[in-house]
BADO-697051 format. One record per residue (C-alpha): residue number from 1; x, y, z negated. Coordinates in Angstrom, 1 decimal. Each point is the difference from the previous one (the first is absolute). Layout:
NUM,X,Y,Z;
...
***
This chain:
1,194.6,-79.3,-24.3;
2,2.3,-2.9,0.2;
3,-1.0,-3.3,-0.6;
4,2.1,-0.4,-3.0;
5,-1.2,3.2,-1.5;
6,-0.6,0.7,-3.6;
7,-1.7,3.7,0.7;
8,-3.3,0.8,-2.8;
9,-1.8,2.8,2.0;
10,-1.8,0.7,-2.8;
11,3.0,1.1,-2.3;
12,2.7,0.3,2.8;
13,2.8,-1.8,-1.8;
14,1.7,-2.1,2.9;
15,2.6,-2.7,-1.1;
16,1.1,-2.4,2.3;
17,2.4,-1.2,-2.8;
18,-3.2,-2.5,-1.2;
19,-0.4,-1.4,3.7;
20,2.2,-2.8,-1.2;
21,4.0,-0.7,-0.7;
22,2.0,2.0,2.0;
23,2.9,2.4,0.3;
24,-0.3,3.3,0.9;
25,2.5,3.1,0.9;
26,-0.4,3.8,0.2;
27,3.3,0.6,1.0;
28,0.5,1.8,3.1;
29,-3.5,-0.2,0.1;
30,-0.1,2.5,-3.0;
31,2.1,2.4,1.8;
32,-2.9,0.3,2.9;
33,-2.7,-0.4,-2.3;
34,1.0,1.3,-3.2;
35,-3.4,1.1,-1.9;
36,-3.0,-1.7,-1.2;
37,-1.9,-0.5,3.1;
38,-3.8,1.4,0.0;
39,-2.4,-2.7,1.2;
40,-0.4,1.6,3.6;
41,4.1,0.1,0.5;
42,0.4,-3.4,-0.8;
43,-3.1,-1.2,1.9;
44,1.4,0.6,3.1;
45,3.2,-1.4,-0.6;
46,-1.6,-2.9,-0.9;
47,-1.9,0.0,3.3;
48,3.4,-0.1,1.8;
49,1.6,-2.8,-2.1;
50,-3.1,-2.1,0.8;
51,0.7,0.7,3.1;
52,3.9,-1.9,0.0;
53,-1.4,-2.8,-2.8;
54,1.6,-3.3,1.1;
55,-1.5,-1.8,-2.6;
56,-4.1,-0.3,-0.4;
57,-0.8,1.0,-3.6;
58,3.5,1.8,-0.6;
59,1.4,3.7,0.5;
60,3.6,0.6,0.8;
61,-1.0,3.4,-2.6;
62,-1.8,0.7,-2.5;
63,-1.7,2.8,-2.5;
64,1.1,-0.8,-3.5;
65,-1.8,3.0,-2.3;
66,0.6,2.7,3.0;
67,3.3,-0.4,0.7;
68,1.2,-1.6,3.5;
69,1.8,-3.5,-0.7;
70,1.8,-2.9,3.0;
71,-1.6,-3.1,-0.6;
72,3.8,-1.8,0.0;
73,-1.7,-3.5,-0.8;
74,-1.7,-0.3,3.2;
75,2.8,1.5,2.3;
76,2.9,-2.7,-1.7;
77,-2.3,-2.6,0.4;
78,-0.6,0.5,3.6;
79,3.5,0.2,0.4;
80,0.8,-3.3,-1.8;
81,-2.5,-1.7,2.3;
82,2.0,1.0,2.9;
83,2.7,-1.4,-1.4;
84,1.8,2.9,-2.1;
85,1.6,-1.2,-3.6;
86,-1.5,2.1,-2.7;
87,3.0,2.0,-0.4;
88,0.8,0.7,3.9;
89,-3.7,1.4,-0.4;
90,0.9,2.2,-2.5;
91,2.5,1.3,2.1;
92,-1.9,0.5,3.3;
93,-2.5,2.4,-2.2;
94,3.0,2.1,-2.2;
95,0.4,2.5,2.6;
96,-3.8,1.0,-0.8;
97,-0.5,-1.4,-2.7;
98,2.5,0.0,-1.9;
99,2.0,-3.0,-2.6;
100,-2.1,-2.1,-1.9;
101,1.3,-1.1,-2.7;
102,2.1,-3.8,0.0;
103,-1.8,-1.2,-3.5;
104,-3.1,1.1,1.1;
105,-2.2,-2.4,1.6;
106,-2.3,0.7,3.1;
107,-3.4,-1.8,-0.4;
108,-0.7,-1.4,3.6;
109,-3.1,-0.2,1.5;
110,-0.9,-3.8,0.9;
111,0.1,-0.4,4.0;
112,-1.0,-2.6,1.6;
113,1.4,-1.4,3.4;
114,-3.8,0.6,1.6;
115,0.0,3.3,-2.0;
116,3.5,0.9,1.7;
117,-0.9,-1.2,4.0;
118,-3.2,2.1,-0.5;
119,2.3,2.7,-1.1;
120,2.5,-0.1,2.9;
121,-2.1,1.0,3.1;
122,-1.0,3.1,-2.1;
123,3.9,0.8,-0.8;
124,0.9,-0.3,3.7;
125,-2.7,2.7,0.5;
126,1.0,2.3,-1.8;
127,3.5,0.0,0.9;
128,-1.5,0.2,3.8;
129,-1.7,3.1,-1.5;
130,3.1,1.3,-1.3;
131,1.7,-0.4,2.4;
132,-2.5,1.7,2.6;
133,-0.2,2.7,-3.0;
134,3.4,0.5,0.4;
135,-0.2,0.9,3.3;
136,-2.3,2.9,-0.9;
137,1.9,1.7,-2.0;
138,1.0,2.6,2.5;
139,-3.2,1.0,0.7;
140,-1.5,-0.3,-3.0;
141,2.8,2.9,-1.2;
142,-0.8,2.1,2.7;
143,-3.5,-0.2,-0.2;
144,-0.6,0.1,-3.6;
145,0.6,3.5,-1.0;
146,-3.0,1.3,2.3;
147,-2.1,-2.7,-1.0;
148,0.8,1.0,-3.3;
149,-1.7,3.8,0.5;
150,-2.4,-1.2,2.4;
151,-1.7,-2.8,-2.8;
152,0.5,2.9,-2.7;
153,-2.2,2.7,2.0;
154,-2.8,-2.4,1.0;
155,-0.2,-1.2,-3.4;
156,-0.2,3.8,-1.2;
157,-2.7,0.5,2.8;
158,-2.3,-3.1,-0.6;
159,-3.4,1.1,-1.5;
160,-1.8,-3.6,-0.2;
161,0.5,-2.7,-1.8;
162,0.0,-2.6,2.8;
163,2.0,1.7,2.0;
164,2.4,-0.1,-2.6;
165,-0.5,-4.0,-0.6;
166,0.9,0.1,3.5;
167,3.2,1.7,-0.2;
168,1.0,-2.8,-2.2;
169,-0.5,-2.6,2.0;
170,1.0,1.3,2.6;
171,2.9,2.1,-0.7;
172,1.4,-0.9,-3.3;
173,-0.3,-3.9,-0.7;
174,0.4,-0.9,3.7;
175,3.2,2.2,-0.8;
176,0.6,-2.1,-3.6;
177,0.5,-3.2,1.7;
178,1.9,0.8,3.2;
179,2.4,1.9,-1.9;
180,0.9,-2.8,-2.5;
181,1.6,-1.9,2.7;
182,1.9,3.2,1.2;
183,1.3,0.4,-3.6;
184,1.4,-3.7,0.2;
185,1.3,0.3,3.3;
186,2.1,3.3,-1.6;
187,1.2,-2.3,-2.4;
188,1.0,-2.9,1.7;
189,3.9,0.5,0.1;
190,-0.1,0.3,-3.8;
191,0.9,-3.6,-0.5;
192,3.3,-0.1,2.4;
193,0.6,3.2,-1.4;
194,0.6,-1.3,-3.7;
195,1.8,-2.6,1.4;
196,2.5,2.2,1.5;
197,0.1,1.9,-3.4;
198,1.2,-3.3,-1.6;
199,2.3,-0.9,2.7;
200,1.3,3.4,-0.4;
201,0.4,-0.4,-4.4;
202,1.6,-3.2,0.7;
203,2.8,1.3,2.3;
204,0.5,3.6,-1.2;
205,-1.5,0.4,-3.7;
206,-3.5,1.9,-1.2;
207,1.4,3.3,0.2;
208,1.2,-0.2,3.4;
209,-3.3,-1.7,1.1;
210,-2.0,2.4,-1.6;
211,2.0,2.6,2.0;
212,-0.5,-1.8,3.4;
213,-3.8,-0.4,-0.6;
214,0.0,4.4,-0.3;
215,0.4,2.2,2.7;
216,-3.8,-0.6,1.5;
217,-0.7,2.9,0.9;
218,1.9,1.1,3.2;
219,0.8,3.8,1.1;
220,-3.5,-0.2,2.0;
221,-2.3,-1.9,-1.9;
222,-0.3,0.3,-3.7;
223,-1.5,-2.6,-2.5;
224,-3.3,0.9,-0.8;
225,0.2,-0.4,-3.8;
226,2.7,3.0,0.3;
227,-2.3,1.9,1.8;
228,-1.4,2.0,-2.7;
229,3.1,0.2,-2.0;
230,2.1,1.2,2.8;
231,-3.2,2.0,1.3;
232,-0.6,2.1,-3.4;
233,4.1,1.0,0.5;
234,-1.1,1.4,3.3;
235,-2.8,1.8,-1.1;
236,2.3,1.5,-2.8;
237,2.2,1.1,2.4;
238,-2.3,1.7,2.9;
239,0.7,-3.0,2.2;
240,-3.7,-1.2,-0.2;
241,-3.3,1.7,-1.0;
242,-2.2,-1.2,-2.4;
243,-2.8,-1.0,2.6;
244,2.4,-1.9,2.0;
245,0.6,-1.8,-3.4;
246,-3.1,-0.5,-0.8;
247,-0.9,-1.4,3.2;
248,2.7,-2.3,0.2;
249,0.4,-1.6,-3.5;
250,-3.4,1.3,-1.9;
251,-1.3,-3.4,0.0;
252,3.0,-1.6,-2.0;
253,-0.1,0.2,-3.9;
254,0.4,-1.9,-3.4;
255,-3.7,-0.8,0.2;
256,0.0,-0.8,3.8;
257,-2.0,-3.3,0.0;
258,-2.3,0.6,-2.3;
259,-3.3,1.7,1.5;
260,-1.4,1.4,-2.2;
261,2.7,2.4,-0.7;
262,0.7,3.1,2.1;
263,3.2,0.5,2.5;
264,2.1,2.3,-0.9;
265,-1.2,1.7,3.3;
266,-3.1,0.4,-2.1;
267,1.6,2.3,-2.2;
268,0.4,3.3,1.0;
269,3.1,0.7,-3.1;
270,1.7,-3.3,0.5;
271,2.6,1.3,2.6;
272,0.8,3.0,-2.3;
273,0.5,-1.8,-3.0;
274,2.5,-2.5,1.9;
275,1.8,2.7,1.7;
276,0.1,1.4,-3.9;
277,1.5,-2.8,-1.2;
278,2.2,-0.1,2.9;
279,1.6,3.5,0.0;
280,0.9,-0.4,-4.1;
281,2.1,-3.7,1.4;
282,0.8,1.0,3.2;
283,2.3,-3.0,1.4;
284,1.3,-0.4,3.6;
285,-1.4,-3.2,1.2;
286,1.8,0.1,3.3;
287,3.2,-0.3,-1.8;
288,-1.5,-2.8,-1.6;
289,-1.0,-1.8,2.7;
290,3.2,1.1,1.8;
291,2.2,-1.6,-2.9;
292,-2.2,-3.3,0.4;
293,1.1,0.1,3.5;
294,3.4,0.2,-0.9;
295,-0.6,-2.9,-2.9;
296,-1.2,-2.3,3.2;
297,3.0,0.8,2.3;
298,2.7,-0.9,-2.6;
299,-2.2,-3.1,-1.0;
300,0.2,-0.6,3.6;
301,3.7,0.4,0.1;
302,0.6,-2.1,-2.2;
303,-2.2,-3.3,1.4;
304,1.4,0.8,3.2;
305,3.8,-0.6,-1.4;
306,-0.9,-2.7,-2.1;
307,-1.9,-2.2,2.5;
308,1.1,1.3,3.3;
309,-1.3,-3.0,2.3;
310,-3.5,0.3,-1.8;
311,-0.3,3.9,0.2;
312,-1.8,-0.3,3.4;
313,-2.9,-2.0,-0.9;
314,-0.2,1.2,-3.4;
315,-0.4,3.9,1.6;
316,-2.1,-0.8,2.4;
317,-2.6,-1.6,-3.1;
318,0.7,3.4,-2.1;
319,-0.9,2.3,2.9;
320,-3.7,-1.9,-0.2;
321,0.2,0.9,-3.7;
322,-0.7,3.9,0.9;
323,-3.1,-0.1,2.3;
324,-1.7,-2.9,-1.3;
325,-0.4,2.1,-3.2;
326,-0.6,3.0,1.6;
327,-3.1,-2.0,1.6;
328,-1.4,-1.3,-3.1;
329,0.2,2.9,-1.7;
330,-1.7,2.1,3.4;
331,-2.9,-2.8,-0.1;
332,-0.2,0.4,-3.6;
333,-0.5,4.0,-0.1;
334,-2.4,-0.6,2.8;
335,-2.1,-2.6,-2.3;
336,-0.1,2.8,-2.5;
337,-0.8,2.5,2.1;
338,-3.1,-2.3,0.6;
339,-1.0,-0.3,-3.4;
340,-0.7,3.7,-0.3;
341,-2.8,-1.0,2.6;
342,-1.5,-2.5,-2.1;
343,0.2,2.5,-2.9;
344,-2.0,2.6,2.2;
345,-2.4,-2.3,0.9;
346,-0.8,-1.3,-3.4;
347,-0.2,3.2,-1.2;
348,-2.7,1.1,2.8;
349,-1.6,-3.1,-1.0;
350,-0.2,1.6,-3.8;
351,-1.3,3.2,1.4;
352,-3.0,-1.5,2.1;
353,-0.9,-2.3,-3.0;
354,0.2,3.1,-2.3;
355,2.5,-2.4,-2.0;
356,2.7,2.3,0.6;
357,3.5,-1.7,-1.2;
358,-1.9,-2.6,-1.8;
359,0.1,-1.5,3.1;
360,3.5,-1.2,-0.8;
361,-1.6,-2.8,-2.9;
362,-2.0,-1.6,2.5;
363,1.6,-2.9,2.8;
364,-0.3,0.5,3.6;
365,-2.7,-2.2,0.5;
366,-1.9,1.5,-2.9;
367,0.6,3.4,1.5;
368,-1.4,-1.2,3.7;
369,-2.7,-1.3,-2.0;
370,-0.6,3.2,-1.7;
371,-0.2,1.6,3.4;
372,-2.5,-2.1,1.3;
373,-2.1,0.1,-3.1;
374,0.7,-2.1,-2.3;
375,1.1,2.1,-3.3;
376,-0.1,-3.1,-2.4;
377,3.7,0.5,-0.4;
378,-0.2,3.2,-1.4;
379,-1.4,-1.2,-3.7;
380,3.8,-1.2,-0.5;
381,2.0,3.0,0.7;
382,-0.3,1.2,-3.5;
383,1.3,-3.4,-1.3;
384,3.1,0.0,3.0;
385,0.9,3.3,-0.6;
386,0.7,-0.9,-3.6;
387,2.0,-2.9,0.6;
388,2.1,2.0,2.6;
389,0.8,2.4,-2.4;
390,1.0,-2.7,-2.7;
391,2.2,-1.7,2.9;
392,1.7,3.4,0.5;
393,0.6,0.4,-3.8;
394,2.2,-2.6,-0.2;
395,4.0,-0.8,0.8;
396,0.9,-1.5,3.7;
397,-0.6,-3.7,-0.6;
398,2.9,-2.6,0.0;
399,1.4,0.0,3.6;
400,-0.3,-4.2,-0.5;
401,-3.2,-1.4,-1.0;
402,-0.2,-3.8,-0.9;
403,-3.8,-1.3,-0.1;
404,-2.5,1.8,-2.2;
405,0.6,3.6,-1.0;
406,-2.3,2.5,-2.0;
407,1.5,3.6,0.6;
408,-1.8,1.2,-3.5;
409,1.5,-2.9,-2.3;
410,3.5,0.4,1.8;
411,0.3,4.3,-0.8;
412,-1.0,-0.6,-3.2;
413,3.2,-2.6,-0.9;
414,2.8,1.6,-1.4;
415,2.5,-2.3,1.1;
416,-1.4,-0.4,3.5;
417,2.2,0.0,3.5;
418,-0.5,2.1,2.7;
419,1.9,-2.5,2.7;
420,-1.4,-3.5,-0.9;
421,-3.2,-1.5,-1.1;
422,-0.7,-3.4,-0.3;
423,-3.0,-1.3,-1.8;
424,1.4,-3.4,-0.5;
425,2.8,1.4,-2.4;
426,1.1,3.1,-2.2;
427,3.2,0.8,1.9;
428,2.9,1.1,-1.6;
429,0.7,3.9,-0.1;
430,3.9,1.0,1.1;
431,2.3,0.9,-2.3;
432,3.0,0.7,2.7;
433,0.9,3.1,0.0;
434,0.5,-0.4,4.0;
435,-3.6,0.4,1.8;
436,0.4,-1.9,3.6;
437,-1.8,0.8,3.1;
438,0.5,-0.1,3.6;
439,3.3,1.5,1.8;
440,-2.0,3.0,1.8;
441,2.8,2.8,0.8;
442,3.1,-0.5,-0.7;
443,2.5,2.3,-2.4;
444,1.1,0.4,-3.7;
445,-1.5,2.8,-2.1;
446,0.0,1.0,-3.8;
447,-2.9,2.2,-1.4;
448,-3.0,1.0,-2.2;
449,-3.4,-1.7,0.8;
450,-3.1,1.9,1.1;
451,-2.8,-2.1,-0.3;
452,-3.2,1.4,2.4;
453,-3.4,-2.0,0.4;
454,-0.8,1.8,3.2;
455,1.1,2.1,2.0;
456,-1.8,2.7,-1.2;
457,2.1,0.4,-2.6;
458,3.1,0.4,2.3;
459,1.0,3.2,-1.7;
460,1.3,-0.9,-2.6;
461,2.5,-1.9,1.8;
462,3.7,1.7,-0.5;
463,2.4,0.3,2.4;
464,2.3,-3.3,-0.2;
465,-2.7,-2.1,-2.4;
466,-0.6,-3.3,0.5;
467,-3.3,-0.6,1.3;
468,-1.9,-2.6,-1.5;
469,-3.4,-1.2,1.1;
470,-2.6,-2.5,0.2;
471,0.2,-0.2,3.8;
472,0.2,3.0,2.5;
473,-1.5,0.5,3.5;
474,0.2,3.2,2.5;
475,-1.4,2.2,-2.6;
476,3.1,-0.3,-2.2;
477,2.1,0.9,2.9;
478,0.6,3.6,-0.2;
479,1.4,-0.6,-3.6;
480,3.0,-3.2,1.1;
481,2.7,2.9,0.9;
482,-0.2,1.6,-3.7;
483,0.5,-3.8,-1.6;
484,3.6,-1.6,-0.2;
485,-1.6,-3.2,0.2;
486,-3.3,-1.5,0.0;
487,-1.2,-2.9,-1.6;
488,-4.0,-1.6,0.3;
489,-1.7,-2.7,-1.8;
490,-1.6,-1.3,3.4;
491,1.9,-0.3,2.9;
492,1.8,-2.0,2.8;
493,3.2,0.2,2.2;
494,-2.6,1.2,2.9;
495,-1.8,2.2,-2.5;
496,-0.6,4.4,0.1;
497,2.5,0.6,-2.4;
498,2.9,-2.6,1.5;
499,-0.2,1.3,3.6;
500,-0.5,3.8,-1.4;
501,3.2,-0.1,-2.3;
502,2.1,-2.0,2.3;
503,-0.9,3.1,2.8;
504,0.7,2.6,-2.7;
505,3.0,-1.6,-1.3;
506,-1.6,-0.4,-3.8;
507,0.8,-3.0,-1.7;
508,-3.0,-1.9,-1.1;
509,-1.5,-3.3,-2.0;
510,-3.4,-1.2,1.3;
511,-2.1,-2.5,-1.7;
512,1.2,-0.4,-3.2;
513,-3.2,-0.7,-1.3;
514,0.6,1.8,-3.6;
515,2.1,3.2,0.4;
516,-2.9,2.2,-1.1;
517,-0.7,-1.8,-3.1;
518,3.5,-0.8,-1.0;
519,1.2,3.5,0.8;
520,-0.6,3.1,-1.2;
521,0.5,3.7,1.2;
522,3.6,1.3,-1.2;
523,1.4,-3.5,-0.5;
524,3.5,-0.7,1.8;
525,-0.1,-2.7,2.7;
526,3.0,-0.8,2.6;
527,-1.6,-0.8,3.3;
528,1.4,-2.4,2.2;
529,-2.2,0.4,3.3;
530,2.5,-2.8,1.4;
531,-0.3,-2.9,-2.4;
532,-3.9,0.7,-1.1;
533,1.1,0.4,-3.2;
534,-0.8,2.7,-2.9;
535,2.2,0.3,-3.0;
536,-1.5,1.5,-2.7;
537,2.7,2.4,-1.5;
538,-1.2,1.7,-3.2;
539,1.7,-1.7,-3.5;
540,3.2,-1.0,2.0;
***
């Protein structure tokens, strides 16, 4: 565990909230990790943030009851000691992050000038390492996909329990902490790249901005979080079988990074009941994408005839726009792909130990333990398995947390917020009958609310309803082309369901922190994907 951790094996509540003052965000992070994380899940995560800890005794992430939270503290502080202003901090981190808000304050974590030289050697490594990660990436996208089925079948075909211990250290965690730096390297134009998006509001406006940041995936190479959506049209049609599917996108759902649930590869009627779905909505997401590529060229147009002597430069930044994403987005699948490894390996490790998918309340290291003997651990399963299910039982969390935070005491308030929490005040609910959140796609749209808390309730979803969500991630893709627009408590400008609406041309609101709680299904909203904004419509 991390230094700072405030895990109790014995009952499994982990709350990293009571490690000390700090701020904490889900969003974005909720979109990739948006369930209550089982002890083995987070485990490894918390293996790999170890791994890229700048600061002895702190975590740039944390656990706070199940649910994945940024550690914003310790990141704003580290950039104040090189130098950053509070407030250019805050805007270095929005693309991922997303806004936090002006009134509220950022406890910083007390660095010292020895604490800050020790730090720097360490922060010139890793950008060494992802830099050289960067260089990898080729390969590792080439290679991965075999690797991927090789792991798989050994893991199927191992009948010891050492040999097993040895395919983790060996195959898996060896894997774990080389690919972190290949993940950062994928990553590393995101910061010139929201520059250019605010050089681009500045000269041109949100909308058109929006529509110069779409377009990303080209005639040959498509963004992989369209993949499935535009996949499951070709299967519809004939184009695709449902192997060839499977194959290529059967490791990409709603529950994706959580291990203990299946893929929807797993599940032998998942295909049938999307294609289902599909066939009752059918919509043409070619001429979607095709009308986004028509929204870029007039956006285009229009910069070029506005600021002609600056068109060069500013195309020759845009066209990075495309592949960059595209590269992310191909690392990321790939990383996903690889967590259906781990999944098959702890559940091998569950059929050796006779624990079966109890295996899932246990951490990694409790696990190898448990393979090489040791069984102490599993006297607390009953005990972690009813704190999971508690964690599960209750609302997403507030996508801001400010320093302590009991999940149980904040469900059972009435009055409580879903987008801030801060211990050291009751803050004030909204009356506004505008909710505000990031600019994600731009457009204009008028409509009925459809309120879903997972995708798995995606039909119920009308044809031109307003989707509106906690967060969203690949698994909610198939169901974007039925929405007029989409609008997500969690979220950020680089976010799933900005860069899947700007492709599909759906206007959308990401990371307005209380759209579920303030709205309900069937109220009227006007949606205006190119201001962030979300006018509530019903009693005008």
């Amino acid at each position: 565990m991390t230094e700072h951790s405030t895990f109790d094996p014995t009952t499994g509540i982990w709350n990293d909230s009571l490690s000390g003052n700090f701020l904490w965000s889900r969003n974005n992070f909720g979109e990739g990790r948006p369930d209550v994380m089982a002890p083995f899940t987070f485990s490894l995560s918390d293996r790999v943030w170890r791994e890229i800890s700048l600061l002895p005794g702190y975590s740039m992430a944390g656990n706070i009851c199940g649910r994945f939270y940024a550690n914003v503290s310790v990141s704003v502080s580290l950039l104040k000691a090189m130098g950053k202003s509070i407030e250019a901090a805050k805007e270095q981190m929005a693309g991922m992050l997303g806004h936090v808000p002006a009134d509220l304050d950022i406890p910083l974590v007390p660095l010292s000038r020895w604490a800050m030289l020790r730090a720097i050697p360490k922060m010139l490594r890793l950008a060494r390492r992802e830099r050289q990660g960067a260089k990898q990436i080729p390969n590792y996208l080439e290679t991965m996909p075999a690797l991927f089925q090789s792991l798989r079948d050994r893991i199927a075909q191992t009948k010891t329990k050492s040999q097993l211990i040895e395919i983790w250290h060996r195959d898996i965690f060896s894997r774990l902490s080389s690919d972190i730096w290949i993940v950062g390297g994928s990553a590393q134009p995101l910061e010139s790249l929201m520059k250019l998006k605010r050089t681009l509001t500045a000269l041109v406006g949100e909308a058109d901005a929006n529509s110069l940041f779409s377009g990303l995936s080209s005639e040959e190479e498509m963004l992989a979080s369209l993949g499935p959506v535009v996949g499951m049209a070709q299967v519809a049609q004939g184009k695709m079988s449902a192997s060839e599917y499977m194959a290529r996108y059967g490791h990409r759902g709603p529950h994706e990074a959580e291990l203990s649930m299946p893929r929807p590869a797993e599940d032998p009627q998942w295909l049938e009941r999307q294609l289902a779905e599909y066939e009752k909505n059918p919509v043409d997401v070619e001429a979607l994408l095709a009308r986004r590529r028509a929204e870029f060229e007039s956006a285009w147009q229009r910069l070029q005839e506005r600021y002609p002597r600056q068109a060069d430069k500013l195309r020759r930044q845009i066209d990075k726009v495309g592949p960059a994403a595209r590269l992310r987005e191909a690392v990321r699948d790939e990383v996903t792909r690889f967590l259906w490894v781990e999944r098959s390996w702890a559940l091998r490790a569950g059929e050796l130990s006779d624990l079966g998918e109890d295996i899932f309340m246990l951490t990694i290291d409790e696990a190898l333990a448990l393979l090489s003997g040791n069984k102490a651990a599993i006297a607390y399963i009953p005990t972690r398995k009813q704190a999971y299910a508690r964690y599960r039982a209750l609302p997403p969390y507030p996508m801001i947390i400010r320093g302590s935070f009991d999940a149980f005491q904040w469900a059972a308030d009435p009055n409580r917020r879903n987008d801030i929490y801060d211990a050291s005040t009751a803050a004030p609910v909204s009356m506004s009958s505008t909710i505000r959140g990031f600019a994600g796609a731009t457009g204009r749209v008028e409509g009925r609310v459809r309120v879903l808390m997972g995708p798995e309730q995606g039909d119920q979803l009308q044809p031109g309803e307003i989707l509106v969500a906690v967060t969203t991630n690949v698994g909610w893709t198939p169901i974007f082309p039925r929405a007029a627009a989409v609008v997500t408590d969690v979220g950020a400008p680089l976010s799933h369901a900005a860069i899947v609406a700007r492709e599909l041309g759906i206007p959308a609101v990401v990371g307005c922190g209380s759209a579920t709680t303030r709205l309900r299904t069937g109220d009227r909203v006007r949606v205006d994907g190119g201001q962030g904004t979300v006018d509530m419509l019903d009693g005008e």
